[in-house]
MARTI-417769 format. One record per residue: x negated, y, z negated of N, C-alpha, C in turn. Coordinates in nm, 3 decimals. Layout:
N
n_east,n_north,n_up,ca_east,ca_north,ca_up,c_east,c_north,c_up
X,Y,Z,X,Y,Z,X,Y,Z
...
This chain:
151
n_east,n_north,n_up,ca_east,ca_north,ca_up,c_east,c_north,c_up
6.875,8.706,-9.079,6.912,8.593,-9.006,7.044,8.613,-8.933
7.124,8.712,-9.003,7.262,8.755,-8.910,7.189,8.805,-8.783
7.131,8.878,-8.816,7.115,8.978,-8.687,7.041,8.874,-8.585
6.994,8.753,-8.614,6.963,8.675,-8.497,7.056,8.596,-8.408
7.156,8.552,-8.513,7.240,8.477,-8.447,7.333,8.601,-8.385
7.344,8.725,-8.385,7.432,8.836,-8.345,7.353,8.825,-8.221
7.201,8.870,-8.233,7.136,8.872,-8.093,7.147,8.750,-8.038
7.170,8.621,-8.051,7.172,8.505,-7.997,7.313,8.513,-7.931
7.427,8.546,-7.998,7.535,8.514,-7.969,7.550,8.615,-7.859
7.480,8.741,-7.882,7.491,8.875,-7.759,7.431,8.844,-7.627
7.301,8.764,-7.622,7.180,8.709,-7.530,7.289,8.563,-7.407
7.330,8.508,-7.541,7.421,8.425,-7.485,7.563,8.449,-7.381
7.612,8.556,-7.448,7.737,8.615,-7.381,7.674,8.672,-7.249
7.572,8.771,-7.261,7.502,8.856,-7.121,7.450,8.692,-7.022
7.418,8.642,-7.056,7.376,8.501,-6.924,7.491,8.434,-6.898
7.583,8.426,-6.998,7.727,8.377,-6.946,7.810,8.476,-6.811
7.748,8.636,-6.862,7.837,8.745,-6.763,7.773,8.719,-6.628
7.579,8.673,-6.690,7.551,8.713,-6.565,7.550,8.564,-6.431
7.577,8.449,-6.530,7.647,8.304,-6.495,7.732,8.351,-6.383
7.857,8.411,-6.441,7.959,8.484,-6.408,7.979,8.537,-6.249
7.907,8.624,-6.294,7.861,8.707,-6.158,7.787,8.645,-6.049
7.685,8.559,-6.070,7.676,8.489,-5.932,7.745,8.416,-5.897
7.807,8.315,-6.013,7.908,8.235,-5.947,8.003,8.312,-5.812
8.066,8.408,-5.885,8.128,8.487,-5.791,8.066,8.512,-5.677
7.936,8.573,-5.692,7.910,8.581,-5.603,7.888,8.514,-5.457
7.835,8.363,-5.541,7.800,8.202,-5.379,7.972,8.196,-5.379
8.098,8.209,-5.494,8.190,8.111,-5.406,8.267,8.276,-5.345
8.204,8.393,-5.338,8.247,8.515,-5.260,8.202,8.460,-5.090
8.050,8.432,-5.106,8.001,8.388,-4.972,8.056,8.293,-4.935
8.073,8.155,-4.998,8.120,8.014,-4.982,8.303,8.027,-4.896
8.322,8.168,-4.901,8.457,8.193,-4.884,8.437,8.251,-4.767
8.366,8.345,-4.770,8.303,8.417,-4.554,8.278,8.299,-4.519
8.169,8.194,-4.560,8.094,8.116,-4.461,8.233,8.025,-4.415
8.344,7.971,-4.535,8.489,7.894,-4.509,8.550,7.979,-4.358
8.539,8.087,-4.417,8.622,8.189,-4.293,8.575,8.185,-4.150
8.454,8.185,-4.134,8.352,8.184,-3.991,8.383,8.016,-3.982
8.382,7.905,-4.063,8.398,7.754,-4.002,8.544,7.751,-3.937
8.626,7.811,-4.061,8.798,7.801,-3.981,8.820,7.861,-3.861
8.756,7.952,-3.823,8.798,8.043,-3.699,8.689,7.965,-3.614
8.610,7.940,-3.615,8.523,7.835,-3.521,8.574,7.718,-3.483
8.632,7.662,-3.541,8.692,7.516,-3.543,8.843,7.542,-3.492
8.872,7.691,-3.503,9.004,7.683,-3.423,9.000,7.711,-3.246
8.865,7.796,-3.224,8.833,7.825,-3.128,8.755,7.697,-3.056
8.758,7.639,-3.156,8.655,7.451,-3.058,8.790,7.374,-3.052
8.896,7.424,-3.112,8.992,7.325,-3.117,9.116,7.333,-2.963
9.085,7.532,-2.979,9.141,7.558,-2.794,9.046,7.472,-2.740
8.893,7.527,-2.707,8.834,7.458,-2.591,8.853,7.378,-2.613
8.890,7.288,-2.674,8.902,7.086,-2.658,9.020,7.060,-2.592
9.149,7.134,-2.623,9.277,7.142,-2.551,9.233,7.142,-2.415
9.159,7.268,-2.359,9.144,7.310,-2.214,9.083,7.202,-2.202
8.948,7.132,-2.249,8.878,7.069,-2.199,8.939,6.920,-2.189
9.039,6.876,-2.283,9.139,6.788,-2.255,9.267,6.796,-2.142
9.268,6.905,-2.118,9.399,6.917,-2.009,9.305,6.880,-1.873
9.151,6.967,-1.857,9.089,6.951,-1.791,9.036,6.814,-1.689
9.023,6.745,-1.792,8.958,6.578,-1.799,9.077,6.527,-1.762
9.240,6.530,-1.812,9.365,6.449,-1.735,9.350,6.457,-1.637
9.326,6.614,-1.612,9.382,6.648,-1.469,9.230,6.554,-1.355
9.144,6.576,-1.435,9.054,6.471,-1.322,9.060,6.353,-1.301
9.117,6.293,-1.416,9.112,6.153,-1.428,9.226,6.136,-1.289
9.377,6.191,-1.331,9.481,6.153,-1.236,9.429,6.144,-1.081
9.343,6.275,-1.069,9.289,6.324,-0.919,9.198,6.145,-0.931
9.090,6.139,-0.999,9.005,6.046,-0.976,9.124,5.892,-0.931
9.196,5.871,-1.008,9.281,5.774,-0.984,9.359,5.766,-0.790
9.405,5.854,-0.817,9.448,5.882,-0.696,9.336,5.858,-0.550
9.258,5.956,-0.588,9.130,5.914,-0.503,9.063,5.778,-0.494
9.112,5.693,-0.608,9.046,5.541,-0.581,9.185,5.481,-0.508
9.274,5.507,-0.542,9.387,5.439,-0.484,9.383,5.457,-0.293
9.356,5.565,-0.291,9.383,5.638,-0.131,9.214,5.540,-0.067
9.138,5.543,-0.147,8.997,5.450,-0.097,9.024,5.296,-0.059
9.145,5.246,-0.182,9.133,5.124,-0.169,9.250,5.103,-0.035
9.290,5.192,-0.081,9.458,5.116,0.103,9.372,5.192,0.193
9.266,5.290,0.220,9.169,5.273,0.348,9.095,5.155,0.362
9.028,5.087,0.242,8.953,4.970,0.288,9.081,4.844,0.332
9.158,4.863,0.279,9.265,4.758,0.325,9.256,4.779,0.456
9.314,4.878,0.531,9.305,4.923,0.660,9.214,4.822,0.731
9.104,4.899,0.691,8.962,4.877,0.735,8.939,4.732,0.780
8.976,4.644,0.661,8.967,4.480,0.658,8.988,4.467,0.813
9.133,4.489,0.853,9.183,4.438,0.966,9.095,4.483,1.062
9.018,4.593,1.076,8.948,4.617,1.179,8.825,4.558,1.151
8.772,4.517,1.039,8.623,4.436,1.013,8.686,4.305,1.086
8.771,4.236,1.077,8.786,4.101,1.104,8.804,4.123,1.276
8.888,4.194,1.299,8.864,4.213,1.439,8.720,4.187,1.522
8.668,4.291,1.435,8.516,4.315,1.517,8.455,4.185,1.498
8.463,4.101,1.401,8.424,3.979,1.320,8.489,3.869,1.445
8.627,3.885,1.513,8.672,3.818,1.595,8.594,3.867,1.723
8.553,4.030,1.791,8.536,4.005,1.851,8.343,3.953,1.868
8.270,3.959,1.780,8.116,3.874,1.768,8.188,3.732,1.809
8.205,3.648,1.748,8.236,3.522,1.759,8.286,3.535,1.901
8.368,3.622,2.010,8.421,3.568,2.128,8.254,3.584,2.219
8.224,3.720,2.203,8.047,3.746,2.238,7.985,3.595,2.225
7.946,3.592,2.111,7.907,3.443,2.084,7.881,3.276,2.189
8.060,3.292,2.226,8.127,3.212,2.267,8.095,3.243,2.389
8.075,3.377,2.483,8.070,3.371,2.609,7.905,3.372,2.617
7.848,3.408,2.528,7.696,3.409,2.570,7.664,3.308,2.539
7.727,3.135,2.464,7.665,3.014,2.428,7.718,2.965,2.605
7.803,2.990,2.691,7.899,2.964,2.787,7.826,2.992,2.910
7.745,3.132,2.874,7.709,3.210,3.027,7.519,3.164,2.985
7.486,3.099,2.891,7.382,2.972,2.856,7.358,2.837,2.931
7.501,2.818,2.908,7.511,2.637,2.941,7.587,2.688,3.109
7.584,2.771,3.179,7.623,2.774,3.296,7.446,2.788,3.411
7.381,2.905,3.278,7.236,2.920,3.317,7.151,2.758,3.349
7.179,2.699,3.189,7.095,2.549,3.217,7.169,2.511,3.305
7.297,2.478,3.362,7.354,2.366,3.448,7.273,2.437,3.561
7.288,2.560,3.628,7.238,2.610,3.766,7.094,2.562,3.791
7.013,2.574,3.638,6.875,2.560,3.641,6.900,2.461,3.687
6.934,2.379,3.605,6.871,2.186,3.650,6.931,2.121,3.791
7.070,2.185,3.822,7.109,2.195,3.957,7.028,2.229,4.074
6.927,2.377,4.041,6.888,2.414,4.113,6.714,2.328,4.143
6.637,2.297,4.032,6.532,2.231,4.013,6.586,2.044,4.102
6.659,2.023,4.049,6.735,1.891,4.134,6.701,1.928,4.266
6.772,2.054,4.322,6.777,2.035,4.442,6.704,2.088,4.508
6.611,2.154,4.483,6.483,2.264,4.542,6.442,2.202,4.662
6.400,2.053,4.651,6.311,1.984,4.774,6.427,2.011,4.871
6.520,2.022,4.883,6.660,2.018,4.992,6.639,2.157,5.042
6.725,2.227,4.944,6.698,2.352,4.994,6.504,2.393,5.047
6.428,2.362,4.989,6.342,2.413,5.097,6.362,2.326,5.214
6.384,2.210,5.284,6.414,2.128,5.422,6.517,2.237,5.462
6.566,2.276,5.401,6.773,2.365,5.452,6.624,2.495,5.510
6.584,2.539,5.430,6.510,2.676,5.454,6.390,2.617,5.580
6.335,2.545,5.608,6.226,2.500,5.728,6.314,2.519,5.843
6.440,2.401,5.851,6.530,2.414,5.961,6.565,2.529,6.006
6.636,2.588,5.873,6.679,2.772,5.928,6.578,2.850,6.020
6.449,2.849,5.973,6.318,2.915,5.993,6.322,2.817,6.214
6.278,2.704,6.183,6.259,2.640,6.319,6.364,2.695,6.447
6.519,2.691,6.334,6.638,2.717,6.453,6.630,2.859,6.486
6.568,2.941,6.414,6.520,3.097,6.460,6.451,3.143,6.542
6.289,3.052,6.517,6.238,3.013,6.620,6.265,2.958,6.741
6.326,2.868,6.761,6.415,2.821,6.912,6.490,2.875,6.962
6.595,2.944,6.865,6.675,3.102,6.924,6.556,3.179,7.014
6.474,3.259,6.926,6.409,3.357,6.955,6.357,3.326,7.098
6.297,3.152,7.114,6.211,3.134,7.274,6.275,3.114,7.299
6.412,3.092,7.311,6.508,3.041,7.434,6.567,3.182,7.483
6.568,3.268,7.420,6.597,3.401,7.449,6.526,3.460,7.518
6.375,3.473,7.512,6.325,3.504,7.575,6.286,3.416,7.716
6.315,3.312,7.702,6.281,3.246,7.815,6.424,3.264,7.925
6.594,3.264,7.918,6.642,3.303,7.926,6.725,3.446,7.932
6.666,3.538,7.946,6.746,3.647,7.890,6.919,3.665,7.970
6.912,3.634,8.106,7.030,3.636,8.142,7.164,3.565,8.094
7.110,3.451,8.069,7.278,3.380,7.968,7.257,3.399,7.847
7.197,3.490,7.781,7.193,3.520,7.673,7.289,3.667,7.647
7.283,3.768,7.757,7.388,3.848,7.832,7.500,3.827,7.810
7.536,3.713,7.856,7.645,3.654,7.948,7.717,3.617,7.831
7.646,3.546,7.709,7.687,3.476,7.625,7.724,3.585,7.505
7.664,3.694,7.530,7.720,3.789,7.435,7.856,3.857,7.497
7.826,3.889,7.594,7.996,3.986,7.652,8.113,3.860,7.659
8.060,3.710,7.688,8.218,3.623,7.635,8.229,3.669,7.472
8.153,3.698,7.367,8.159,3.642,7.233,8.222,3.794,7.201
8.193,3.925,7.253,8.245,4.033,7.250,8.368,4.075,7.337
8.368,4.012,7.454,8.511,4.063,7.529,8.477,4.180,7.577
8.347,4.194,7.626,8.295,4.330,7.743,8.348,4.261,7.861
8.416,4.174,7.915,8.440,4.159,8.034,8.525,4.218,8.128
């Protein structure tokens, strides 16, 4: 019965060594795999720097660039309202060069029966020119070199 508990106590010690030995062994690895996270995390910790200096530097540019947008649209305003002033004068002369159209119309419809009598007369006194001219031609001569000064 000694010699069991000797082999028990021997069986016991060898799974304790060999306990032992792997332990060592995962926290041997557990110590590379520590080593590859620290040097990774220092190298993510530059790129975050760069990539943080990076991002200021756009933001400031982006800032800047909204600022320089907004005092152009300021600008701008004054020339939208302009153009805005000059529609409304357009407006104003084409409601103007409208009500000058209707006045002529209804002026002109008013007076049509006249003017055609004005236009018959013209037409008749052309006619009476024309035969008195020909029925005359000599003081018709006569009546041109007084009105010219061929004399």
């Amino acid at each position: 019965m000694e010699v069991i508990l000797y082999l028990s106590v021997a069986l016991l010690a060898l799974a304790f060594a060999i306990l032992v030995y792997f332990v060592a062994q995962t926290l041997k690895s557990v110590q590379k795999t520590l080593l590859n996270v620290s040097r990774t995390m220092d190298r993510v910790q530059q790129q975050m720097q760069g990539v943080t200096h990076e991002t200021t530097e756009l933001i400031h540019k982006t800032n800047k660039m909204a600022d320089d947008a907004y005092e152009k649209s300021q600008h701008l305003n004054s020339v939208f309202q302009s153009v805005e002033s000059l529609g409304d004068s357009v407006k104003k002369v084409n409601s103007s060069v409208d009500t000058i159209t209707d006045t002529v119309k209804s002026k002109s419809e008013k007076h049509s029966e006249q003017i055609a009598r004005v236009m018959q007369w013209g037409e008749a006194a052309i006619d009476l020119w024309g035969k008195w001219k020909v029925r005359n031609p000599e003081s018709s001569n006569s009546v041109r070199g007084r009105n010219t000064g061929d004399e």
